[in-house]
Structure formats: structure tokens, C-alpha cells
C-alpha positions in Angstrom: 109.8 70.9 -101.0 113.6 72.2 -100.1 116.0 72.3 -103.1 117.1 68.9 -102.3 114.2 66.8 -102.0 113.4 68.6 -105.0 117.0 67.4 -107.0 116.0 64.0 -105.7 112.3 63.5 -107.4 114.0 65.3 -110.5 116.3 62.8 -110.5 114.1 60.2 -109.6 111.7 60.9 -112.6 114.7 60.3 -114.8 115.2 57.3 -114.1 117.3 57.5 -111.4 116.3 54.7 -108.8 118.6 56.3 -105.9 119.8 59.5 -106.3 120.6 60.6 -102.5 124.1 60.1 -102.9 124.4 61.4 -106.1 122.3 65.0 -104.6 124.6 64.5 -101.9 127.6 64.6 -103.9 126.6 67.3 -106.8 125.9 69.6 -103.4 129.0 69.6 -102.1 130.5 70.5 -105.5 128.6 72.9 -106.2 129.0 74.2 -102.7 132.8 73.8 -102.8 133.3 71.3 -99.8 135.5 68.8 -99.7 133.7 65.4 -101.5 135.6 62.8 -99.3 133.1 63.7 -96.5 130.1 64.7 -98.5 127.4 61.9 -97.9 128.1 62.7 -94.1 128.3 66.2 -93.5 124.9 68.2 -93.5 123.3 69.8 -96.6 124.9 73.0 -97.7 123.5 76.5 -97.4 123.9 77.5 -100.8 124.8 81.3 -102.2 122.5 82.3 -105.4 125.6 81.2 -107.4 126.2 78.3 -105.8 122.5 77.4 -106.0 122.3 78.0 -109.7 125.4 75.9 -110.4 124.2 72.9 -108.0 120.6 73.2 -110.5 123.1 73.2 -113.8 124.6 69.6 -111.9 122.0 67.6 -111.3 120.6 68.7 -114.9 123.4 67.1 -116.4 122.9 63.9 -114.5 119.0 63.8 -115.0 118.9 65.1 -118.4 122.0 63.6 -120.2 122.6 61.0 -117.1 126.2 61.5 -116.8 128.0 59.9 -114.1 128.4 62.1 -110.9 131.8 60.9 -110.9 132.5 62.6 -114.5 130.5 65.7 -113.1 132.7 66.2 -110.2 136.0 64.6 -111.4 136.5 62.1 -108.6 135.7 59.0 -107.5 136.5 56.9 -104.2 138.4 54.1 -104.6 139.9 52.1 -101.2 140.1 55.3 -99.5 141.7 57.7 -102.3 140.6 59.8 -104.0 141.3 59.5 -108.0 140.8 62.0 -110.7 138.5 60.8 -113.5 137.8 61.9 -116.7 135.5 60.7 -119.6 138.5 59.2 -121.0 139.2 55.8 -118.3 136.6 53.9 -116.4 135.4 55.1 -113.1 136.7 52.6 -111.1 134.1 50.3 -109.2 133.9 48.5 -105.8 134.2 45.1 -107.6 137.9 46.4 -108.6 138.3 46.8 -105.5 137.6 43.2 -104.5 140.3 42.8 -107.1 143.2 44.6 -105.4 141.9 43.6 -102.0 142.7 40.1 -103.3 146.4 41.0 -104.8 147.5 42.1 -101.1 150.7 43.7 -101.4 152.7 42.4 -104.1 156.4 43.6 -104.5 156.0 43.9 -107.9 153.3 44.0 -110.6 152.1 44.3 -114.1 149.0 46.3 -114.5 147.0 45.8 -117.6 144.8 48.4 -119.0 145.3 50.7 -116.2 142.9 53.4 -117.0 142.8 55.9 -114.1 145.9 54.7 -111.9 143.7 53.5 -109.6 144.8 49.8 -109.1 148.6 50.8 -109.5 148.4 53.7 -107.3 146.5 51.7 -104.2 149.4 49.0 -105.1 152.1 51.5 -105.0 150.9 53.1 -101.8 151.2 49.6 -99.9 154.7 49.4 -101.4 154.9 47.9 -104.4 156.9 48.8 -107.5 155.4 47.9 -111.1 154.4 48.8 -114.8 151.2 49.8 -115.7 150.0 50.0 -119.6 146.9 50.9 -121.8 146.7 51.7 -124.8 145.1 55.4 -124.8 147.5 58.1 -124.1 144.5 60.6 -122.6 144.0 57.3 -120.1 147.7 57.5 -119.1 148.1 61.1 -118.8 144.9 60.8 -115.9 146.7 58.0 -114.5 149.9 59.7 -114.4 148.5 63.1 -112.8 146.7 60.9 -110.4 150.1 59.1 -109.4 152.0 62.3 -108.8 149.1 64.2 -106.7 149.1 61.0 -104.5 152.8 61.0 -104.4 154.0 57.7 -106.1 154.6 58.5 -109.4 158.4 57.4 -109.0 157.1 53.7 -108.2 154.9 53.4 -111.5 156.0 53.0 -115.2 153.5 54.3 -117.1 153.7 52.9 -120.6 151.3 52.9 -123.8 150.8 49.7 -124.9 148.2 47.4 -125.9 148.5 44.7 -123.2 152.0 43.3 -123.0 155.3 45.1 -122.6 158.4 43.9 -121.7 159.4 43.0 -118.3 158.8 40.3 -115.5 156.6 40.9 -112.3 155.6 39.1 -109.6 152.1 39.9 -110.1 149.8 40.7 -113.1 146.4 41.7 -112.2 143.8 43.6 -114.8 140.4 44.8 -114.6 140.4 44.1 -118.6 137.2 44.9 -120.8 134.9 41.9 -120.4 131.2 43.4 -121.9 130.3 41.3 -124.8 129.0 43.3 -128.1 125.8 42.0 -127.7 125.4 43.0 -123.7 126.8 46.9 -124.6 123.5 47.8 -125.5 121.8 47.1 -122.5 124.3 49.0 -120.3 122.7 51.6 -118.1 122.8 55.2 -120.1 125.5 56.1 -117.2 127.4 53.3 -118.5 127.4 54.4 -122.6 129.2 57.6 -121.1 132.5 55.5 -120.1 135.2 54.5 -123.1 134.4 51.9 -125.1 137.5 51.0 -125.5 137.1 49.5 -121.2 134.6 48.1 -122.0 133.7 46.1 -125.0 135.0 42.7 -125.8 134.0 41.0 -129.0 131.5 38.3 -128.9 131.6 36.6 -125.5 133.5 39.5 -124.0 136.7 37.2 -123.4 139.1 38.5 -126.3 141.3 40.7 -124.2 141.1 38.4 -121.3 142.0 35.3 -123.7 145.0 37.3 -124.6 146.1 38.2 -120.9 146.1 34.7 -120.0 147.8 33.7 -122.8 151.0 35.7 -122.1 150.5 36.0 -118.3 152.5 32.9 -117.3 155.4 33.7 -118.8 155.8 37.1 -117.1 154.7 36.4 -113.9 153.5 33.4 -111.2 150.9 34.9 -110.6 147.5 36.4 -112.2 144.8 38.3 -110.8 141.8 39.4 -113.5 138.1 41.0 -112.2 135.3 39.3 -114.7 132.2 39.2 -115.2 130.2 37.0 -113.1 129.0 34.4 -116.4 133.0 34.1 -116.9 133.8 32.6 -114.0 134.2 28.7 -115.2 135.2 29.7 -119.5 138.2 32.0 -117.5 139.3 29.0 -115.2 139.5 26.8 -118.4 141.5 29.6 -120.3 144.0 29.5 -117.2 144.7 25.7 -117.1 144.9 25.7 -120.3 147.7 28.1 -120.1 149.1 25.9 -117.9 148.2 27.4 -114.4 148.2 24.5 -112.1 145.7 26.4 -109.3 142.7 28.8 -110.0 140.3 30.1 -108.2 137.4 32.0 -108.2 136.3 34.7 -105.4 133.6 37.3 -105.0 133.1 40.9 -104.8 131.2 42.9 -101.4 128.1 41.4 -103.3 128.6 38.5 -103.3 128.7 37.4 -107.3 131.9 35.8 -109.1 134.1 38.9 -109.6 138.0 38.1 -109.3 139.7 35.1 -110.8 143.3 34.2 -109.5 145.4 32.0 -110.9 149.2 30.4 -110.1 
């Protein structure tokens, strides 16, 4: 058995159910090639070092089952690369259902924006907006991540806990949506990720309740990823708001994922 195949069963008998990207991934690191191109590119011939240090990796994801995106500091989002840290979510394809959806809005609010990512892919087709959460060690990632990819100068960062002032064309927000009750059943990777992103009082619906609440006056449009069990409760909160049009569309799986109201 070759050092990989090896990571793989380790990994594997952790509870890992497929862990070929993830050796994949920890092997370029460790081997210090470029990650964009890692789950292409042929395995590594590794130096004693860099053997060691890929062994230390996949330890820490088996053993403590961190996120390989933590482990590296990156994660692939529409193309870009963006810096992650334990401090924002790593961001997901279903967010990127969400942006996907928002096209290429002239200008926007973004709402909890965690690692830059859905500003930052917004910026890059053009846009112009605000972005706001509520941790500073979020915005600081969010900020170094703007300025590496070379928009920082079309992004307000901001600290606040969802609204500031202004008026957008657009406000779209992957918002926490995890009920108190569902956080303990989140995979271990999960438990590794803020909170703070995450959780969402009973039904998961209090930061969402308040987005909605506020949206309509700020902007004509509204853009929010959910949880696939929200899908009709987060209609109702938007016609309620006085939206006249809502609808619901899906991420690359198929499930309820992005609600868009007018």
C-alpha cells in the first residue's frame, strides 16, 4: 500500500466516507503545488519532509476531522480562490447557486459576509456594494481576500449586525439558518466552523426573519440561500413583508436552496 492509498483507508476508518479529494488536496500542500489544480495533476513525489508534513495533515483531518479547507487555508468558490480561516464559513457550492442567481447586480448589500466570497465574485463581474458581519476577525479575512483579488476599492467592509445604512439594488445573504436543535447533529467537520454562521434560534429563521424585515426598504430586490425545510415559512415571511413576487430555486443538487424575492 503507497502512502496515499494508505491516507485514504486512514481516513476512511475515521469516518471519512470519501476522502480522495481531501488526500488529493492535503498532498499538494504538503508538497507545495499550487491547490487550484490539485485533484488533476498526478500524486507528488514527496521529500522526507514533505512526507512527514503530508502524515501531520491528514492526522488532523482524521483524528480531530478538521476541514481540509481550514488545513490548507483555501477553498474554491466560482473559480477563485478565497482565504479561509476558522473564523467565517467555508463557503459551499449551494452559495454558489446563490450568486449564480444574483447575476451581475450594479449594486448590492451583502449580509453576513464572512470570507468575501459572495462580494468578491460580485465585485469581479462589476458591481459596487457594502458588505457587513458582525465579527471583526471575519472582516479582516474578507478584506485580505478583496485586496489579493484586486477589488477591495469596490467593497465597503463594515462591522455590523445586519443592517447599515445605505440603499442597493440588490441584498443577497447566505445568513445562519441551522436551528439549535439540528447543531448537534452537524457533521464533526461542521462543529469546526463559527457558530456564530451558523446557528439560528429555534427554527433557524431569526436572522433571516430580520433580513426580510428590513430588506424592502433598502433594496427591490432580495436574494437569501436557506435551508431546504424553509423554503415555503421564507416565502410567507417575504409577502408578508410586502414582496409582491417570490420564488424558490435549487442548488447543483437539486434541493430548495435560494429564495428570491421582488
Amino acid at each position: 500500500m503507497n502512502l496515499l492509498e494508505e491516507a485514504r483507508k486512514f481516513l476512511r476508518d475515521a469516518g471519512i466516507a470519501y476522502p480522495d479529494d481531501d488526500v488529493k488536496l492535503l498532498a499538494a500542500y504538503a508538497a507545495g503545488r499550487p491547490l487550484k489544480t490539485a485533484l488533476g495533476d498526478p500524486p507528488p513525489v514527496f521529500t522526507r519532509e514533505q512526507e512527514l508534513r503530508f502524515r501531520r495533515l491528514v492526522g488532523r483531518r482524521g483524528d480531530r476531522r478538521e476541514p481540509a479547507a481550514y488545513i490548507v487555508g483555501s477553498e474554491e468558490f466560482l473559480g477563485i480562490e478565497i482565504d479561509v480561516t476558522p473564523s467565517v464559513l467555508i463557503p459551499r457550492p449551494s452559495t454558489e447557486a446563490l450568486v449564480e442567481r444574483a447575476g451581475a447586480p450594479a449594486t448590492f448589500l451583502d449580509i453576513g459576509t464572512g470570507s468575501g466570497a459572495v462580494a468578491i465574485a460580485l465585485a469581479l463581474r462589476g458591481g459596487r456594494g457594502t458588505a457587513v458581519d458582525v465579527s471583526e476577525k471575519a472582516l479582516a479575512v474578507a478584506r485580505r481576500n478583496a485586496g489579493r483579488l484586486g477589488v477591495a476599492e469596490r467593497i465597503d467592509f463594515r462591522q455590523a449586525d445586519v443592517w447599515t445604512e445605505g440603499a442597493w439594488e440588490l441584498v443577497i445573504s447566505n445568513p445562519p439558518y441551522v436551528s439549535t436543535s439540528e447543531m448537534a447533529a452537524l457533521p464533526p467537520e461542521v462543529l469546526h466552523e463559527p457558530r456564530l454562521a451558523l446557528e439560528a434560534g429555534v427554527d433557524g429563521l431569526d436572522v433571516i426573519r430580520r433580513i426580510v424585515a428590513g430588506a424592502r426598504a433598502r433594496a427591490p430586490r432580495l436574494l437569501l440561500e436557506i435551508a431546504p425545510h424553509q423554503a415555503e415559512a421564507v416565502r410567507n415571511l417575504a409577502l408578508q413583508a410586502g414582496f409582491s413576487s417570490v420564488s424558490i430555486s435549487g442548488d447543483l443538487d437539486g434541493f430548495d436552496r435560494v429564495v428570491e424575492a421582488r
